[in-house]
Structures are given as structure tokens and as C-alpha cells.
C-alpha positions in Angstrom: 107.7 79.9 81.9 104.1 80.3 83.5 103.6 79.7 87.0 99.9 79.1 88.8 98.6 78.0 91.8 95.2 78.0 93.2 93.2 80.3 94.9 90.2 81.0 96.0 89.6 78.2 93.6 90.8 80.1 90.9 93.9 78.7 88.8 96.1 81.7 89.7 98.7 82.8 87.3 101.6 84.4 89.3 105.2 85.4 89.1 107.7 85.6 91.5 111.1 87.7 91.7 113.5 88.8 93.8 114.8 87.2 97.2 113.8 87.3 100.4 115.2 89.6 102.9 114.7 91.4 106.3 112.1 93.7 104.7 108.5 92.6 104.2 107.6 90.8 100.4 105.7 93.4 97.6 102.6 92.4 96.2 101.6 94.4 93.1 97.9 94.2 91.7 96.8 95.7 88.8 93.6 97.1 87.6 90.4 96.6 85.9 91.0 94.9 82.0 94.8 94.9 82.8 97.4 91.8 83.5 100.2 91.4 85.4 102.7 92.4 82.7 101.4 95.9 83.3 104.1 96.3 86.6 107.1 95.0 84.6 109.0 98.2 84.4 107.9 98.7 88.5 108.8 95.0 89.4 111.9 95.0 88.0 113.3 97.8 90.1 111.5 96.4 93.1 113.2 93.3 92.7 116.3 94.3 93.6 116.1 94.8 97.2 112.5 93.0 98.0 111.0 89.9 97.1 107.7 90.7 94.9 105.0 88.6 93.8 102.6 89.8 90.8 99.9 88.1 89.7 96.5 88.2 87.2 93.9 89.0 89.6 91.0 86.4 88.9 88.6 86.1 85.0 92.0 88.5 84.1 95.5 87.6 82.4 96.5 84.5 81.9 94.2 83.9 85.7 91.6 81.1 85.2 88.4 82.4 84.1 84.7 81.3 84.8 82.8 83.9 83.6 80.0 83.1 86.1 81.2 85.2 89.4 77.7 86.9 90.5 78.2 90.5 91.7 78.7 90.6 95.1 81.5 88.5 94.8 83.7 90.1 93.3 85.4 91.8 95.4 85.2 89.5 97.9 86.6 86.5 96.1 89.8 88.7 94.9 90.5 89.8 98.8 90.1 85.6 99.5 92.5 85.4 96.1 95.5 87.3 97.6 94.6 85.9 101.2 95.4 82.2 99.7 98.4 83.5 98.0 99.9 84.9 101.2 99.1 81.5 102.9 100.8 79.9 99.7 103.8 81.6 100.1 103.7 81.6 103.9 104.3 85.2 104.3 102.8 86.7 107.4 102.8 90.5 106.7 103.4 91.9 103.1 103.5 95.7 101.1 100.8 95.9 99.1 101.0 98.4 96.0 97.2 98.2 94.1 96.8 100.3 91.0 92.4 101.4 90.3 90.8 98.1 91.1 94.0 96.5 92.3 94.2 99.4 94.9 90.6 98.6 96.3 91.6 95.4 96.7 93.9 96.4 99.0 92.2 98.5 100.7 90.0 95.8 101.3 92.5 93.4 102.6 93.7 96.3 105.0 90.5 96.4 106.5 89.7 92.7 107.2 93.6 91.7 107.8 95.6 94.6 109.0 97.8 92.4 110.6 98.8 91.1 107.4 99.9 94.5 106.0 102.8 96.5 106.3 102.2 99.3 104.5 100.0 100.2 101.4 100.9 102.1 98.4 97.6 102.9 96.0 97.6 104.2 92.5 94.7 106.2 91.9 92.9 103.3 93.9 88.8 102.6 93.1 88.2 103.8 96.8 84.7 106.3 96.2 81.3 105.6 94.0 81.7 107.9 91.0 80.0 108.0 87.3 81.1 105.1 85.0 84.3 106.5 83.1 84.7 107.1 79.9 83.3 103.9 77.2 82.6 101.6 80.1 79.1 103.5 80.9 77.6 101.4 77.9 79.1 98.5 79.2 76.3 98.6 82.3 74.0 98.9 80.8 71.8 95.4 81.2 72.4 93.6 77.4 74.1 96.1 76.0 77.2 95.4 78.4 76.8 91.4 77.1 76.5 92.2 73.6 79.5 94.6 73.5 81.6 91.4 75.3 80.2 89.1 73.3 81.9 90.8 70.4 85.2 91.1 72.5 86.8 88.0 70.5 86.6 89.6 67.3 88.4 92.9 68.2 91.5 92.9 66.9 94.0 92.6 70.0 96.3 95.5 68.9 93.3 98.2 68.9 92.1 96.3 71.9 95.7 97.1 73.4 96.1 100.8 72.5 92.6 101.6 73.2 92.5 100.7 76.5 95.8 102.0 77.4 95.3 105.0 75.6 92.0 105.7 77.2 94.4 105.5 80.9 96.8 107.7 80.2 97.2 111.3 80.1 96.3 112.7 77.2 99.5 114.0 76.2 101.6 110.6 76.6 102.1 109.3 73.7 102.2 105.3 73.4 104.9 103.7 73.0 105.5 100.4 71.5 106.8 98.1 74.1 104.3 98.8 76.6 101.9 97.7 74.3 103.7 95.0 73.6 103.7 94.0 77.2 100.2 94.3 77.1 99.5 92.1 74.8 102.3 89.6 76.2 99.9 89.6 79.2 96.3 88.3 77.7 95.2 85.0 77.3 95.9 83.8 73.5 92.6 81.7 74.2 90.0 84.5 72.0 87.1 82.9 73.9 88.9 83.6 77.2 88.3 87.2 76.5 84.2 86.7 76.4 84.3 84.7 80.0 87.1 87.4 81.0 84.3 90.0 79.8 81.1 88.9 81.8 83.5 89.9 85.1 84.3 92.4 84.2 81.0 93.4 83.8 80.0 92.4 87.1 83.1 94.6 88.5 81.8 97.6 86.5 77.9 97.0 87.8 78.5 96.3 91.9 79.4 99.3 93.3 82.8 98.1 94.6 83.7 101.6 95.9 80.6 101.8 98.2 81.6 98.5 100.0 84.9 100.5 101.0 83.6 103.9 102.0 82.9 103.0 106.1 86.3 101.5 106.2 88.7 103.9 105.5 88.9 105.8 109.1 89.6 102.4 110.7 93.0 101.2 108.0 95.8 102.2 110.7 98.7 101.3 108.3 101.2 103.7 107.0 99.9 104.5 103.2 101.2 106.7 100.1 98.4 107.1 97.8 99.8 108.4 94.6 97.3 110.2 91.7 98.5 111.5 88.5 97.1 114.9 87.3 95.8 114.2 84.4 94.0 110.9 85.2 90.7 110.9 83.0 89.4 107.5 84.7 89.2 108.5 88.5 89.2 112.0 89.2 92.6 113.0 91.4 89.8 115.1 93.7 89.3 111.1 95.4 93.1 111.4 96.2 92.3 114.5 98.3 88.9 112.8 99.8 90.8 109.5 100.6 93.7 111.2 102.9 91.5 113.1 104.7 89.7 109.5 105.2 92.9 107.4 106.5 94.4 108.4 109.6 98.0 107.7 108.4 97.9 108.4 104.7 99.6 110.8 102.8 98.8 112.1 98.9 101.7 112.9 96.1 101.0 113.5 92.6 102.5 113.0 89.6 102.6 115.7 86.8 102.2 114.6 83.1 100.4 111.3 84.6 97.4 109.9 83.7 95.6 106.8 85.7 98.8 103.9 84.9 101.2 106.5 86.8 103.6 103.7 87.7 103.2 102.8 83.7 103.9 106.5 82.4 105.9 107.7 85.0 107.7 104.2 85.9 111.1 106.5 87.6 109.2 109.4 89.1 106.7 106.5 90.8 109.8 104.7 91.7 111.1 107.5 93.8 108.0 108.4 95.7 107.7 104.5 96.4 111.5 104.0 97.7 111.0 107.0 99.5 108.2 105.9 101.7 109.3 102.3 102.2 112.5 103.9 103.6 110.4 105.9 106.3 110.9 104.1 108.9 107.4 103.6 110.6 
């Protein structure tokens, strides 16, 4: 059953689990050309002793999609997408756990509503300007980027499912069926979706996201694990390093064998830095 409610005048889809108790809700957000689905293994656990909400972050998932977001919105509009989710829900304060893109989201959040965060946990978060990894450098380039989306329809969705995850992970994790399973379970079964979805993304890609966080990071006073996988070929583990010496109360683990998805590949070892530092008390 799919659930969906608006925000920031997107129709949000969203899922909700566990049940409310004296510790703070947990909102997962996942990354760039990702869904939802991707924190399964994650949410589950979670679920057991918070209440969690996951949900496609806007033009993504099964999220409504536009197509026409202009680039300095972006980011923007997906901070105003979890602020209206909160209000939703009515939840004052919340833990936050944001994954590349997902994770600069909450970092943005941080900064404009710290009273609305308990503590943050970022995997591998989009936090400094760097090069355009791997395939996606052709994607910004100006008509190239919308003739590559324009085609995205008539990829086949399986090799759109194990390239991108493969292209995430470390490079000696093999794929594994269900996960890209559960990657396909989370993309719209509309084909055209996947243009619209496309043109965001592009505008994600082009507006330098990571440079509208830089100034912030000294002033997030909010207890944060930032976790990086060694082997992450998307965003270089070195930003881990840069990005505690930025937060005053932030503190870096990594996670051997892992590529960018960390809490994908590593789902237990994750698990246990994430119980760990929820457990701390502040």
C-alpha cells in the first residue's frame, strides 16, 4: 500500500513504521537517483525501538515529479519537503540519518532548524564542491545532460538498476539480487516519469549544492556521526576527514569493504555504529 501526502507542493510518497516512544522519530533520506526502498534493510531494524519515516525525496521514487524545478531550488525546496513532513506528522524534534544528497539535506535542515534536530547521522553526505563522479560528468554538460535523459525511458530498468548500484559500491561487493530487486521495487512504473525524474536530477548535478553548505558547518551544534566507507568511488572519504574538523560536535567512523551505500553494503556494521551513538547520551 502507497502512502503520500503533500509537501512543498510536491505529492510526497512516504512510509511510516514503528511506534512512537520517549526517544525522538528517525527520518532516513536517501540519495541522488535512489528511492526510499534503498533503507529497507536499515529501517527495519530501526523500527523496532523508534518510530521512522522514509520517504522519496522530491522528482525521485514513486515522489510526484515536475521536471521543471530551476536550479537554485533544489535544495531548497527538499529542506521545505521534510520541513512540511515534520509539520505533517507534528513532530517537534527528529534524528535525521541522510545518505550523499540525502545527507546534505540534512545538513541543510540543521542549519536553518536546529531546534528541530536531535542528532544527525550522515553517510558519506554531499557536504564539499568536488569533480562530477564517475558517468555523471556528461550528464552536465548543457544538451548532452538532456539528451542522455531523454533516452532514460528506453534503458532497460534492470541495467539501469545494477549500473547505478554498482557504480556505489565498493568495488569488490558483489550485487546481490534482492537489493536490486528493492531497487527496482522503488521506481515509478510510469517510463516517462523517469525523463521528468531526469531533468532534476540534472539540475541537482549542475547547482553546486555543496557550496551552499560550506559557511554552515562551524555553526550545526548538534551531536553528529558521519560515517564514510573506504572504498567509496563517488565522494572521496578525505571529505569525512574535512567535514569533522568543520562541525564542532561531529565525530568520523569508517567502514571497511564499503563503498558510498554503506548502510546498503554493510546494513549490520552500519547498524552498530548507529545504535551506538543514539545510545550516547548527549
Amino acid at each position: 500500500m502507497f502512502t503520500f501526502l503533500d509537501a512543498a507542493g510536491y505529492h510526497t510518497h512516504y512510509q511510516k513504521t514503528g511506534k512512537a516512544g520517549k526517544s525522538p522519530p528517525v527520518v532516513v533520506i536517501h540519495g541522488l537517483m535512489s528511492t526510499l526502498n534503498l533503507w529497507n534493510y536499515v529501517r527495519a531494524s530501526l523500527s523496532k525501538h523508534y518510530q521512522v519515516l522514509a520517504y522519496d525525496l522530491l522528482e525521485c521514487g514513486l515522489s510526484e515529479k515536475k521536471g521543471y524545478i530551476t536550479d537554485g531550488e533544489v535544495l531548497p525546496k527538499m529542506v521545505e519537503q521534510l520541513r512540511d513532513l515534520l509539520d505533517s506528522f507534528e513532530w517537534q524534534d527528529a534524528t535525521l540519518i541522510g545518505a550523499s544528497l540525502g545527507g546534505a539535506v540534512a545538513l541543510s535542515f540543521a542549519s536553518q532548524y536546529p531546534g528541530r534536530v536531535h542528532r544527525l547521522v550522515l553517510a558519506a553526505p554531499a557536504c564539499f564542491p568536488m569533480p562530477f563522479p564517475g558517468g555523471t560528468k556528461w550528464l552536465a554538460m548543457p544538451g548532452l545532460g538532456e539528451g542522455i535523459t531523454l533516452c532514460a525511458p528506453l534503458i532497460p530498468r534492470n541495467l539501469y538498476a545494477r549500473a547505478v548500484l554498482q557504480s556505489n559500491y565498493h568495488r569488490n561487493t558483489p550485487l546481490r539480487d534482492a537489493e536490486i530487486q528493492l531497487f527496482l521495487e522503488g521506481l515509478d512504473p510510469d517510463r516517462r516519469a523517469m525523463f521528468s525524474g531526469g531533468q532534476a536530477i540534472l539540475r541537482s548535478i549542475r547547482w553546486p549544492i555543496a557550496e551552499e553548505l560550506e559557511n554552515m558547518y562551524s555553526n550545526i551544534h548538534i551531536p553528529t556521526l558521519i560515517i564514510w566507507g573506504e572504498g567509496d568511488r563517488v565522494i572521496s572519504p578525505a571529505f569525512g576527514k574535512r567535514l569533522e574538523k568543520n562541525m564542532p560536535q561531529a565525530v568520523l567512523k569508517t567502514l571497511p569493504g564499503a563503498g558510498h551505500l554503506s548502510f546498503l553494503e554493510k546494513p549490520r556494521d552500519f547498524l552498530e555504529l548507529t545504535y551506538s551513538f543514539l545510545s550516547d547520551p548527549l
